[in-house]
mmCIF file of the N, C-alpha and C atoms, coordinates in Angstrom:
data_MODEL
# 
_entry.id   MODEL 
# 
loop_
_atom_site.group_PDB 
_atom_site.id 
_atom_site.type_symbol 
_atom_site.label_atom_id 
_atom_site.label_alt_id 
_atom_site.label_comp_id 
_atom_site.label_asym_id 
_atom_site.label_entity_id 
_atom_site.label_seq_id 
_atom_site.pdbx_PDB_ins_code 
_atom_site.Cartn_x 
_atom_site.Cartn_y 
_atom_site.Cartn_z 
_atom_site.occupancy 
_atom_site.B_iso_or_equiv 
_atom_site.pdbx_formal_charge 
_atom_site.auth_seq_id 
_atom_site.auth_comp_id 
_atom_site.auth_asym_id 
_atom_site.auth_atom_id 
_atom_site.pdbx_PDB_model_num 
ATOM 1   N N  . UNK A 1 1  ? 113.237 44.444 51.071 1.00 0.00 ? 1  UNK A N  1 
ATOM 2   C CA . UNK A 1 1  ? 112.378 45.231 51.921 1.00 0.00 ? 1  UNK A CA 1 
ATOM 3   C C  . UNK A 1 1  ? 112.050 46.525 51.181 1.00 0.00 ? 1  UNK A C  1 
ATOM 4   N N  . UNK A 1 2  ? 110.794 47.439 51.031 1.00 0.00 ? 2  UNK A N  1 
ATOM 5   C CA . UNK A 1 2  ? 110.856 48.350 50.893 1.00 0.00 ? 2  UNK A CA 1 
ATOM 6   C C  . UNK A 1 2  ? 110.196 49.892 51.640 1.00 0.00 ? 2  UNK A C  1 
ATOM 7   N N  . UNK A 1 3  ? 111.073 50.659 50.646 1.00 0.00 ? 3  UNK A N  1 
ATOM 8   C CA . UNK A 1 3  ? 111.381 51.670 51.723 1.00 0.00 ? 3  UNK A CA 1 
ATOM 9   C C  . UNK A 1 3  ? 110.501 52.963 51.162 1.00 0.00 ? 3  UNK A C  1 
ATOM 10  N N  . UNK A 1 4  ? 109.905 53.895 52.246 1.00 0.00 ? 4  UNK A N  1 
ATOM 11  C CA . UNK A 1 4  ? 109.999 55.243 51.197 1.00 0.00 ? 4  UNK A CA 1 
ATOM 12  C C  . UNK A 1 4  ? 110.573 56.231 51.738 1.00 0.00 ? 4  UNK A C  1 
ATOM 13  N N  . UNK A 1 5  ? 111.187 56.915 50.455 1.00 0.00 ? 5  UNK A N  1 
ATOM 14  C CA . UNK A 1 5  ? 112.449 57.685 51.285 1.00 0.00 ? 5  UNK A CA 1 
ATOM 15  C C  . UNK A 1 5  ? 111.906 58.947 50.757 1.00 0.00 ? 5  UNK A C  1 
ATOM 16  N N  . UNK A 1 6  ? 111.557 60.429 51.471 1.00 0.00 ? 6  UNK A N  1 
ATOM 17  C CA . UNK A 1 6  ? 111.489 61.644 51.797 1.00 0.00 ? 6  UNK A CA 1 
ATOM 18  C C  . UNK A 1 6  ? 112.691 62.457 51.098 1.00 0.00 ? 6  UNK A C  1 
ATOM 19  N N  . UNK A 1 7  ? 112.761 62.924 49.695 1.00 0.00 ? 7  UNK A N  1 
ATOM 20  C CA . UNK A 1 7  ? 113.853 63.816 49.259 1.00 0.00 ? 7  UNK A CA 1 
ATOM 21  C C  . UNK A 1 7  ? 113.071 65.147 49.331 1.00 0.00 ? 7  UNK A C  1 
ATOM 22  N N  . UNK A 1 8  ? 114.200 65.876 48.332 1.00 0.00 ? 8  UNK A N  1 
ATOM 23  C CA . UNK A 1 8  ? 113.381 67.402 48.359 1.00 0.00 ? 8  UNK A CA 1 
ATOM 24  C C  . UNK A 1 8  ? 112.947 66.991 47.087 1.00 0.00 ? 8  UNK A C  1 
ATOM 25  N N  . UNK A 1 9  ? 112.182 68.158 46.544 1.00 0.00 ? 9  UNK A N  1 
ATOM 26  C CA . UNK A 1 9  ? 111.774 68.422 45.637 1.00 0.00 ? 9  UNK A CA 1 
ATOM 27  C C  . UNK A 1 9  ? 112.807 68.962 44.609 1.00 0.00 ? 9  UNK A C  1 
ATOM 28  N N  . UNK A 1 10 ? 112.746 68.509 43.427 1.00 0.00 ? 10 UNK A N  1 
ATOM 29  C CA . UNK A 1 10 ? 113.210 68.663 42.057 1.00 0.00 ? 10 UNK A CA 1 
ATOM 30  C C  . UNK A 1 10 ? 114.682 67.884 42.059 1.00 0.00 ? 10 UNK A C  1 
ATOM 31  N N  . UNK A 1 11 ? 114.798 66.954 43.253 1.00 0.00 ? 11 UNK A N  1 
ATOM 32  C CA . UNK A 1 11 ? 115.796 65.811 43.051 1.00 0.00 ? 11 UNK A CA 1 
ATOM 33  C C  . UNK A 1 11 ? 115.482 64.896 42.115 1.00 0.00 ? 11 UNK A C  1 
ATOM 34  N N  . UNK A 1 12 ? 117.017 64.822 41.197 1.00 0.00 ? 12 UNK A N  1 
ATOM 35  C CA . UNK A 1 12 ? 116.851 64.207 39.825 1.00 0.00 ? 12 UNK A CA 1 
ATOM 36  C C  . UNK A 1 12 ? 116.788 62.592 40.357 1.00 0.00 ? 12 UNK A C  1 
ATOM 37  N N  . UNK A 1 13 ? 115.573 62.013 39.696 1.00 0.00 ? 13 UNK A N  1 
ATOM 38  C CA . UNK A 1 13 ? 115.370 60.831 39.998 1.00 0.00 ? 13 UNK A CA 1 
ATOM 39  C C  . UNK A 1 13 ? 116.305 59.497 39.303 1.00 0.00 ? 13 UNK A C  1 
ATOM 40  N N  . UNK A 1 14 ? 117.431 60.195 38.493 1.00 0.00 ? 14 UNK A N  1 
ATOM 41  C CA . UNK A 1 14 ? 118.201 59.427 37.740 1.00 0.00 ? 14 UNK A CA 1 
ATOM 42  C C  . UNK A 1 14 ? 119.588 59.496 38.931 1.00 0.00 ? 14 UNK A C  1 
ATOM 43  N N  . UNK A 1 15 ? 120.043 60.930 39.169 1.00 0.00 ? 15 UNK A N  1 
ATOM 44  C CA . UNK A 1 15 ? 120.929 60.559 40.286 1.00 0.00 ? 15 UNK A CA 1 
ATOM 45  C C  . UNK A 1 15 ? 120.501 59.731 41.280 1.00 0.00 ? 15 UNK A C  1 
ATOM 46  N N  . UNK A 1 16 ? 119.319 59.684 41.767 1.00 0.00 ? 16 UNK A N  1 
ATOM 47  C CA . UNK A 1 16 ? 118.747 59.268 43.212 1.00 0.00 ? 16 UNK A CA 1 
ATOM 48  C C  . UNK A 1 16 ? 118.746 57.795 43.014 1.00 0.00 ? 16 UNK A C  1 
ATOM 49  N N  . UNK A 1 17 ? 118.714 56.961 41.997 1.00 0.00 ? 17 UNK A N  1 
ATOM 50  C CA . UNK A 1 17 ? 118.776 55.829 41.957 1.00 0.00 ? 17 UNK A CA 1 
ATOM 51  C C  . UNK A 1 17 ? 120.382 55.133 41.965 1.00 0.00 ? 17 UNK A C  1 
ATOM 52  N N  . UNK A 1 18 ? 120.952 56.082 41.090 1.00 0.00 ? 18 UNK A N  1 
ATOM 53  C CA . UNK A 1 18 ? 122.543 55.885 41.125 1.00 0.00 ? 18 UNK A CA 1 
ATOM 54  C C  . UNK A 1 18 ? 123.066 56.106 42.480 1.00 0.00 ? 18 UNK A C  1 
ATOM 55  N N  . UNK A 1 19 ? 122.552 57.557 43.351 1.00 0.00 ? 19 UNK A N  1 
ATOM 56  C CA . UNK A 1 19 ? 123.167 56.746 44.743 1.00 0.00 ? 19 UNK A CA 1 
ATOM 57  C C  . UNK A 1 19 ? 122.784 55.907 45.542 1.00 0.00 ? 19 UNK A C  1 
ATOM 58  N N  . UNK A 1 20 ? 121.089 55.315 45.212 1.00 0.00 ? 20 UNK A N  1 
ATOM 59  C CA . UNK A 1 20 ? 120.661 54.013 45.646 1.00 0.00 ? 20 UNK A CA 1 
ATOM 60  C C  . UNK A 1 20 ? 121.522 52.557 45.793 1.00 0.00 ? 20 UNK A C  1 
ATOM 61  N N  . UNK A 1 21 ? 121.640 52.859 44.431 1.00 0.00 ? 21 UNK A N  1 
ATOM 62  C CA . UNK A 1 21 ? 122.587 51.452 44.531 1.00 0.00 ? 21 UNK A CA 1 
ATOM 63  C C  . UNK A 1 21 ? 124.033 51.708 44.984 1.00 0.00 ? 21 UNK A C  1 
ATOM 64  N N  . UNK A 1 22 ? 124.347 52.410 45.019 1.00 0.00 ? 22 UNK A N  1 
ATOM 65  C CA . UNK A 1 22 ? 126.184 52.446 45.527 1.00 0.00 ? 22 UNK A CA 1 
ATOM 66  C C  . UNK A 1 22 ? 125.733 51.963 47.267 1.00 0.00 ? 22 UNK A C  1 
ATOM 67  N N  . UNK A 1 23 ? 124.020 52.323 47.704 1.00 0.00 ? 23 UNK A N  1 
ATOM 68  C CA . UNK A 1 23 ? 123.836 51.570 48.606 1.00 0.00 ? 23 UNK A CA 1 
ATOM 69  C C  . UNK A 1 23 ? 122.993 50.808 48.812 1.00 0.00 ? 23 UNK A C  1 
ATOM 70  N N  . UNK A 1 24 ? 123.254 50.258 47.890 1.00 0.00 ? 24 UNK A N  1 
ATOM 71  C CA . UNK A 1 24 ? 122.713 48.627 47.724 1.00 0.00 ? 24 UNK A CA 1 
ATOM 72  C C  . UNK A 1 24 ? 120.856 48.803 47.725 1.00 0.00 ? 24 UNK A C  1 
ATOM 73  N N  . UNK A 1 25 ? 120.330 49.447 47.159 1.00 0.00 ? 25 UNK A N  1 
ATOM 74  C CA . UNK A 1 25 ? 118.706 49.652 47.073 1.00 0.00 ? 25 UNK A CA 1 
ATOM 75  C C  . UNK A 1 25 ? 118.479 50.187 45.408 1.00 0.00 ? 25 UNK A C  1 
ATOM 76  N N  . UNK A 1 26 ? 117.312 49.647 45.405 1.00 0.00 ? 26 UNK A N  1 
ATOM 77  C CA . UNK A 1 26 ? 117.007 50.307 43.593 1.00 0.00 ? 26 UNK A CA 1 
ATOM 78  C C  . UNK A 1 26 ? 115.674 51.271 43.790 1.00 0.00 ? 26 UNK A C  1 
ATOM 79  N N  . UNK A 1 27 ? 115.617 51.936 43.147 1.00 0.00 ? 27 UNK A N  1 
ATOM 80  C CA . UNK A 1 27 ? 114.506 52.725 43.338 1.00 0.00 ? 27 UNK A CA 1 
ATOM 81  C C  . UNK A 1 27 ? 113.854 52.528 42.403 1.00 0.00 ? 27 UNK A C  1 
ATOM 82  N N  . UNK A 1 28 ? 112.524 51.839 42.711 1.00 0.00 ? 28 UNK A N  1 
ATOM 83  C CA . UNK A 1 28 ? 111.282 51.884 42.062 1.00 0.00 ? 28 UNK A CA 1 
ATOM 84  C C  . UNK A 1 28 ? 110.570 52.924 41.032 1.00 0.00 ? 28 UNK A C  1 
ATOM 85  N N  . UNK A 1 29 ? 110.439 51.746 40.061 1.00 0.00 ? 29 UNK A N  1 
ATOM 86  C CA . UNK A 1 29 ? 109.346 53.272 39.257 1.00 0.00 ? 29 UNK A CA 1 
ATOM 87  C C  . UNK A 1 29 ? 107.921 53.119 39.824 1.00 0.00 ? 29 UNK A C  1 
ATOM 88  N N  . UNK A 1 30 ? 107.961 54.026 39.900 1.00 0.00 ? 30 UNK A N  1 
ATOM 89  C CA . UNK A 1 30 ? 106.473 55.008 40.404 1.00 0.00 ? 30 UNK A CA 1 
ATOM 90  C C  . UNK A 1 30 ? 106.754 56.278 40.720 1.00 0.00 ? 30 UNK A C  1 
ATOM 91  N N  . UNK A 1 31 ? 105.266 57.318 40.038 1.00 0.00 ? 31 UNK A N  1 
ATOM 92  C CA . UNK A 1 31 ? 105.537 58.424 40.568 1.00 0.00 ? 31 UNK A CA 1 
ATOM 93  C C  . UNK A 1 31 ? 106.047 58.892 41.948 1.00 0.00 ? 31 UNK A C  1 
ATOM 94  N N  . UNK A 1 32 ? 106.564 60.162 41.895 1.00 0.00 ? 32 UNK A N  1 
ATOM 95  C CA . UNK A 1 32 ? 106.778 60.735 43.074 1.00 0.00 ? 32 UNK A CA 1 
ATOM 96  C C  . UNK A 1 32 ? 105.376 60.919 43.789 1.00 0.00 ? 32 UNK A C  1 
ATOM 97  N N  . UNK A 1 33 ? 105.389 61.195 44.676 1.00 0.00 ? 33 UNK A N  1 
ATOM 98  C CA . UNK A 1 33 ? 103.788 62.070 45.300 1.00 0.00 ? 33 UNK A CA 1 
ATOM 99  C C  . UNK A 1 33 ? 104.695 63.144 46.552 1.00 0.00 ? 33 UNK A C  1 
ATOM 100 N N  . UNK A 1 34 ? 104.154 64.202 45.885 1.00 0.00 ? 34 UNK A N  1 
ATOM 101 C CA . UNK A 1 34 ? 104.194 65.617 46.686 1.00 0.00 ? 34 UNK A CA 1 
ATOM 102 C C  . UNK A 1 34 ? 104.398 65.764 48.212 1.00 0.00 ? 34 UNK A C  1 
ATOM 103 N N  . UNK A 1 35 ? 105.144 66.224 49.056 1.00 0.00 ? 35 UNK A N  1 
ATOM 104 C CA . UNK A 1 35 ? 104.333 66.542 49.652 1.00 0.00 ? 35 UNK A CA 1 
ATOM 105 C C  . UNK A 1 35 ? 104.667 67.493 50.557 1.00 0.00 ? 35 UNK A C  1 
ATOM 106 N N  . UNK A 1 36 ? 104.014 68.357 50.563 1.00 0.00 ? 36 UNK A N  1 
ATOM 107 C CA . UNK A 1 36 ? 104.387 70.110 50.628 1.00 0.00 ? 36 UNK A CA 1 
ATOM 108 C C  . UNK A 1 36 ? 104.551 71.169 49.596 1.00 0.00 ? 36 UNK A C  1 
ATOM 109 N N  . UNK A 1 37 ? 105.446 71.531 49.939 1.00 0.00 ? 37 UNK A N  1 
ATOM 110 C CA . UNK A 1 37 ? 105.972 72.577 48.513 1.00 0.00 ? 37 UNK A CA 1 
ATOM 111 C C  . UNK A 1 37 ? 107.598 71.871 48.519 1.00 0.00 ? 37 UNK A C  1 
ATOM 112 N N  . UNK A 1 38 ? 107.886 71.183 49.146 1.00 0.00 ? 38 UNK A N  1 
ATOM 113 C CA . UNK A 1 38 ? 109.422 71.163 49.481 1.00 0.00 ? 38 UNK A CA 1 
ATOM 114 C C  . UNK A 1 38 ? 110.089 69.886 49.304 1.00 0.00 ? 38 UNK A C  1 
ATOM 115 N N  . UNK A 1 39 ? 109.094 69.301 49.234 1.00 0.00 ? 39 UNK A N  1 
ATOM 116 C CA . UNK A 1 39 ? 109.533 67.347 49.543 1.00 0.00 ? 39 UNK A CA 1 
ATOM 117 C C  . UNK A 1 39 ? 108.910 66.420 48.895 1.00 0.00 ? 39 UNK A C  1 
ATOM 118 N N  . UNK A 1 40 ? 108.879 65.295 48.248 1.00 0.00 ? 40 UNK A N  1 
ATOM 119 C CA . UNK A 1 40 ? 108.430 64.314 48.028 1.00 0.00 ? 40 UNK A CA 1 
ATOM 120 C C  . UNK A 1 40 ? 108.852 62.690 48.067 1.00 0.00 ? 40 UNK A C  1 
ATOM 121 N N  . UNK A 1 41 ? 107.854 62.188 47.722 1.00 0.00 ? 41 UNK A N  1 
ATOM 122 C CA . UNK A 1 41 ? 108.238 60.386 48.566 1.00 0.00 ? 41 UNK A CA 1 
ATOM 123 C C  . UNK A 1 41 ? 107.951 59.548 47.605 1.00 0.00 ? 41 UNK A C  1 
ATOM 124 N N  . UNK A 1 42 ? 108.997 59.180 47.231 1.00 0.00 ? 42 UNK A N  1 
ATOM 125 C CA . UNK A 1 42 ? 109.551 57.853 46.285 1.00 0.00 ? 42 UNK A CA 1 
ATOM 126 C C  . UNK A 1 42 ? 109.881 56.754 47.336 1.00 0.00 ? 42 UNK A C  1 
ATOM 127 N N  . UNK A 1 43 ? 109.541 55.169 46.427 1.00 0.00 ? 43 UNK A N  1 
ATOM 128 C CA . UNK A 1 43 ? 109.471 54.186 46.810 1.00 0.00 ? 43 UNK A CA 1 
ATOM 129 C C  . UNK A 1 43 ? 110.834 53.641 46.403 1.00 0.00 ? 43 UNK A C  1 
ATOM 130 N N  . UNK A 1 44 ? 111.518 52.879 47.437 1.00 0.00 ? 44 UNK A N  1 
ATOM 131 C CA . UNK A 1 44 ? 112.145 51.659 46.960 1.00 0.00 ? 44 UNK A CA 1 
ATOM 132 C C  . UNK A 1 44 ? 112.836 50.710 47.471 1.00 0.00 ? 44 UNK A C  1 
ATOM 133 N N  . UNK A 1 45 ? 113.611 49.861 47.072 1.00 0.00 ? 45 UNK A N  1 
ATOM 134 C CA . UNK A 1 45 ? 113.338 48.740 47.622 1.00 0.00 ? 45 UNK A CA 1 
ATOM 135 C C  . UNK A 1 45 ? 114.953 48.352 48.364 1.00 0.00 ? 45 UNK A C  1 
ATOM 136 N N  . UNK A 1 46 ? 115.117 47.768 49.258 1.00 0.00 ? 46 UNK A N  1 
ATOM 137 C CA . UNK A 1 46 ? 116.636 47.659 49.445 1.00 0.00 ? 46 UNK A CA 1 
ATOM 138 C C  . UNK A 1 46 ? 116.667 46.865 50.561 1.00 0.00 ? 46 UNK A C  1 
ATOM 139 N N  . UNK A 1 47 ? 118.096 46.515 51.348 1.00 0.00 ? 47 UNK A N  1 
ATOM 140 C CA . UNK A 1 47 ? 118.844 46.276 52.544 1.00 0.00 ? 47 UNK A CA 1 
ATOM 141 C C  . UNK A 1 47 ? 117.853 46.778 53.818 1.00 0.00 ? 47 UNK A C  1 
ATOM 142 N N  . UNK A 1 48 ? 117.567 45.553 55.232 1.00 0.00 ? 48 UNK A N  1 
ATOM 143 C CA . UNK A 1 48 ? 117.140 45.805 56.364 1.00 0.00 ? 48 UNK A CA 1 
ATOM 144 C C  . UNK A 1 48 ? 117.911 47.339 56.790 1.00 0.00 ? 48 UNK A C  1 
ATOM 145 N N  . UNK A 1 49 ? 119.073 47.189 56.491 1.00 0.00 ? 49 UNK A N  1 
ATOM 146 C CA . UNK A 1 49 ? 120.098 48.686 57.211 1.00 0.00 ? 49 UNK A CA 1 
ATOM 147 C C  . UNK A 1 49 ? 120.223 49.980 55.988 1.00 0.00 ? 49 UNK A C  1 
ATOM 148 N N  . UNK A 1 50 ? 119.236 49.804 55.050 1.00 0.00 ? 50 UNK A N  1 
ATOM 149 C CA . UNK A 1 50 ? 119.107 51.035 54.278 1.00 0.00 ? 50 UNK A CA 1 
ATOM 150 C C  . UNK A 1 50 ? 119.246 52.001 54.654 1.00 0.00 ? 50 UNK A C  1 
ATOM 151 N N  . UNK A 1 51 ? 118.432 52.618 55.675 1.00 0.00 ? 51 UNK A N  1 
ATOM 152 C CA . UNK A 1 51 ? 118.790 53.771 56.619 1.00 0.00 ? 51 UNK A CA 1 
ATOM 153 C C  . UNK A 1 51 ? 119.928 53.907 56.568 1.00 0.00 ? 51 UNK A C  1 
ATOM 154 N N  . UNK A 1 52 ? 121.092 53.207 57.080 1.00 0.00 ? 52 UNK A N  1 
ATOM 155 C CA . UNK A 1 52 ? 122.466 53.617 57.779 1.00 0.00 ? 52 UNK A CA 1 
ATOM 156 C C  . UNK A 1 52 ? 123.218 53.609 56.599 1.00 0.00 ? 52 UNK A C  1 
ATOM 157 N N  . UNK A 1 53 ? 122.922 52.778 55.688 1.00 0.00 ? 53 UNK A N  1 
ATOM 158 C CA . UNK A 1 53 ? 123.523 53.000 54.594 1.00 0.00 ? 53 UNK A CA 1 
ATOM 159 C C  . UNK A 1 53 ? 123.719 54.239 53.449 1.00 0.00 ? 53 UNK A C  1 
ATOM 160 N N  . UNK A 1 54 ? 122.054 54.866 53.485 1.00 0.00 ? 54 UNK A N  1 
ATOM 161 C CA . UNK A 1 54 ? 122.206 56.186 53.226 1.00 0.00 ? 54 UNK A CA 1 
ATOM 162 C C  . UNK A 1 54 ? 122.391 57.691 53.911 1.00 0.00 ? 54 UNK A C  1 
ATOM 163 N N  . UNK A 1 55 ? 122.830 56.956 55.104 1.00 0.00 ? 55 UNK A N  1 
ATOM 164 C CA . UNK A 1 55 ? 122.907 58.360 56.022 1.00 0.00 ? 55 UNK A CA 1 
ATOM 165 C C  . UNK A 1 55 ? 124.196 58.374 55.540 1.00 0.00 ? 55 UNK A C  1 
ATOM 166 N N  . UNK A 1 56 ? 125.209 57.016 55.505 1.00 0.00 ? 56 UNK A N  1 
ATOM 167 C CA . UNK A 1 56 ? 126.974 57.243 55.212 1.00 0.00 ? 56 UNK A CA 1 
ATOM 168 C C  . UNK A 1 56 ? 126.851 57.788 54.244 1.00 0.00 ? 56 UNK A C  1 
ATOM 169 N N  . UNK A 1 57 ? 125.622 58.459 53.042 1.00 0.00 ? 57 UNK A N  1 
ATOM 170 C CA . UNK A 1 57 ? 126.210 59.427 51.762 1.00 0.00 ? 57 UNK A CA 1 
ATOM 171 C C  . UNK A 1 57 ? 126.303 60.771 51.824 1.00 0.00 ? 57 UNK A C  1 
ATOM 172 N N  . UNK A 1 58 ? 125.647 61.017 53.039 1.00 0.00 ? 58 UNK A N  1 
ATOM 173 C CA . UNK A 1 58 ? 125.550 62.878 53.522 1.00 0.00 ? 58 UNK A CA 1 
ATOM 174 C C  . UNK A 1 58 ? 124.742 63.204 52.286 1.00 0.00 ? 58 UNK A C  1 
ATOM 175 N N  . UNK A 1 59 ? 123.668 62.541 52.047 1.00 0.00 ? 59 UNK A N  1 
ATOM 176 C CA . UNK A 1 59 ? 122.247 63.089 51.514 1.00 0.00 ? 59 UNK A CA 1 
ATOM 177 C C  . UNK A 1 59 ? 121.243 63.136 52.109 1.00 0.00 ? 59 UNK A C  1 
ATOM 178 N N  . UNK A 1 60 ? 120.521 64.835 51.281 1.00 0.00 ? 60 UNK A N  1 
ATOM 179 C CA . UNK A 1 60 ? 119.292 64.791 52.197 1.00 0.00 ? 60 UNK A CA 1 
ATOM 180 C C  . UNK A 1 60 ? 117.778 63.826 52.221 1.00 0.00 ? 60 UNK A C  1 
ATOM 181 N N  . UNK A 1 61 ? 117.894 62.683 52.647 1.00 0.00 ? 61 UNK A N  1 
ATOM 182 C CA . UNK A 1 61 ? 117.152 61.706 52.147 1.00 0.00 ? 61 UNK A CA 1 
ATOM 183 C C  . UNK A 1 61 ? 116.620 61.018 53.742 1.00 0.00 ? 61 UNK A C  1 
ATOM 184 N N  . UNK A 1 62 ? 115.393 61.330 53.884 1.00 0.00 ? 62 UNK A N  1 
ATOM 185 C CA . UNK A 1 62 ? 114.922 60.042 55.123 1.00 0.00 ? 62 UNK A CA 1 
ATOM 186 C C  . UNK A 1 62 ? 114.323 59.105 54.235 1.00 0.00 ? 62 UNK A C  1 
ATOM 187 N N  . UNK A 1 63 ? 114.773 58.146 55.271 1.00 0.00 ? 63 UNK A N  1 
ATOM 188 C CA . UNK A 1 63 ? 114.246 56.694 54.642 1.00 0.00 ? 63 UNK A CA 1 
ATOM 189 C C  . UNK A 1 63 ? 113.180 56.046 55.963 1.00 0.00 ? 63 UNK A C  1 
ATOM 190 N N  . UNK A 1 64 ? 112.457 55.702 55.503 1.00 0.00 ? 64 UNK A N  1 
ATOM 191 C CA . UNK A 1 64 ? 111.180 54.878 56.602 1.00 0.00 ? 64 UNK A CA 1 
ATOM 192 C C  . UNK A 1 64 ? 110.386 53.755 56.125 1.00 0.00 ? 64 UNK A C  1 
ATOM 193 N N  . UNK A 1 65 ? 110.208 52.663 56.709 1.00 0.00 ? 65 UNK A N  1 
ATOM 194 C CA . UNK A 1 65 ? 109.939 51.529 55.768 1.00 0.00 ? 65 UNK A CA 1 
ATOM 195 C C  . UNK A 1 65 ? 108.476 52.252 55.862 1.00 0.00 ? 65 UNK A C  1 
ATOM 196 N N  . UNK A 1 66 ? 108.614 51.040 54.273 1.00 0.00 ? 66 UNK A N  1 
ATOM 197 C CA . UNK A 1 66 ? 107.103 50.885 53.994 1.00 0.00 ? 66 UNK A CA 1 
ATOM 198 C C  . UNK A 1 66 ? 106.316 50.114 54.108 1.00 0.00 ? 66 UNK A C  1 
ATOM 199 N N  . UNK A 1 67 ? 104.833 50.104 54.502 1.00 0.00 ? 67 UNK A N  1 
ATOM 200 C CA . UNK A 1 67 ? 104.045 49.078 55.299 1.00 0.00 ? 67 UNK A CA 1 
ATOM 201 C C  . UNK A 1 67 ? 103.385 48.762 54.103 1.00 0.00 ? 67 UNK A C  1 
ATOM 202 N N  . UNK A 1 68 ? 102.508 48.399 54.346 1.00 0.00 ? 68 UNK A N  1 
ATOM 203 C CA . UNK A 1 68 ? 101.633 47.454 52.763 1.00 0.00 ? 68 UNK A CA 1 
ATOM 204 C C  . UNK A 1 68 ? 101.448 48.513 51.898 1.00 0.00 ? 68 UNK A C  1 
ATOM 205 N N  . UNK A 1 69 ? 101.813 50.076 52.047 1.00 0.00 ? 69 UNK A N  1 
ATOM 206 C CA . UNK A 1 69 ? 101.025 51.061 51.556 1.00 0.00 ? 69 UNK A CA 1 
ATOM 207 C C  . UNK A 1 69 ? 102.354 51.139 49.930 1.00 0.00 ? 69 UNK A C  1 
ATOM 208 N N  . UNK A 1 70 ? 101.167 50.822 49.162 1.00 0.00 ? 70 UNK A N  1 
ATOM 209 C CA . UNK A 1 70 ? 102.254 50.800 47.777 1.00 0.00 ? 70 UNK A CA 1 
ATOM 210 C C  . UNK A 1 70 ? 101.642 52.157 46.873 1.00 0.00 ? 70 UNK A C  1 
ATOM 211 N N  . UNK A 1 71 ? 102.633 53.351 46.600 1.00 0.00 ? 71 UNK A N  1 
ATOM 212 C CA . UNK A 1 71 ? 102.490 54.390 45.963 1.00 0.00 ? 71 UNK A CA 1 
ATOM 213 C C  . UNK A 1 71 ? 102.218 53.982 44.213 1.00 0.00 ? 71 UNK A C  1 
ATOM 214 N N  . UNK A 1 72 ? 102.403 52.573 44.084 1.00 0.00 ? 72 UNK A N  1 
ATOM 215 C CA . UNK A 1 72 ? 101.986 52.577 42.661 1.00 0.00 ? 72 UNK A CA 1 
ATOM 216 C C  . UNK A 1 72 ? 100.665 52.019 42.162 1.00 0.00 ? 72 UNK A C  1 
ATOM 217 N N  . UNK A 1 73 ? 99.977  52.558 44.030 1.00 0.00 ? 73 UNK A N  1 
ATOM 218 C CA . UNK A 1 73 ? 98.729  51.903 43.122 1.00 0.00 ? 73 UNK A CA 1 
ATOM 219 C C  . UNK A 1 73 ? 98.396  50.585 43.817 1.00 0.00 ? 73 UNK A C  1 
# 
C-alpha cells in the first residue's frame, strides 16, 4: 500500500527510511515536495497498519494513504 507521510522539514531522508523499515515500510525515491516553510511529503510504501506502526516510534511523522496521486510524476 502506499503512503504519504508529512515530516518536518530538513528530516534526513536516510534516517527516515531506516525508521521506515524497523516499521516494516520503505520509502520511496522521489523528491520531497514542500509544503509550507515547515513540512514536507514523501512517498512510501508499506503495511495496511503503517499508521500505528509509526506512531509506536514517537516520531513526528503523519502518515495518510495515498490515492492514485503519485509524487513521482
Amino acid at each position: 500500500m502506499k503512503w504519504l507521510l508529512t515530516v518536518p522539514i530538513g528530516t534526513d531522508l536516510g534516517d527516515l527510511a531506516t525508521w521506515l523499515s524497523t516499521a516494516g515500510g520503505t520509502l520511496l525515491d522521489v523528491e520531497p515536495v514542500p509544503i509550507g516553510d515547515d513540512e514536507m511529503v514523501v512517498q512510501a510504501e508499506g503495511p495496511h497498519d503503517l499508521p500505528t506502526r509509526v506512531a509506536g516510534l514517537g516520531l513526528p511523522i503523519k502518515v495518510n494513504p495515498s490515492s492514485e496521486f503519485d509524487l513521482g510524476g
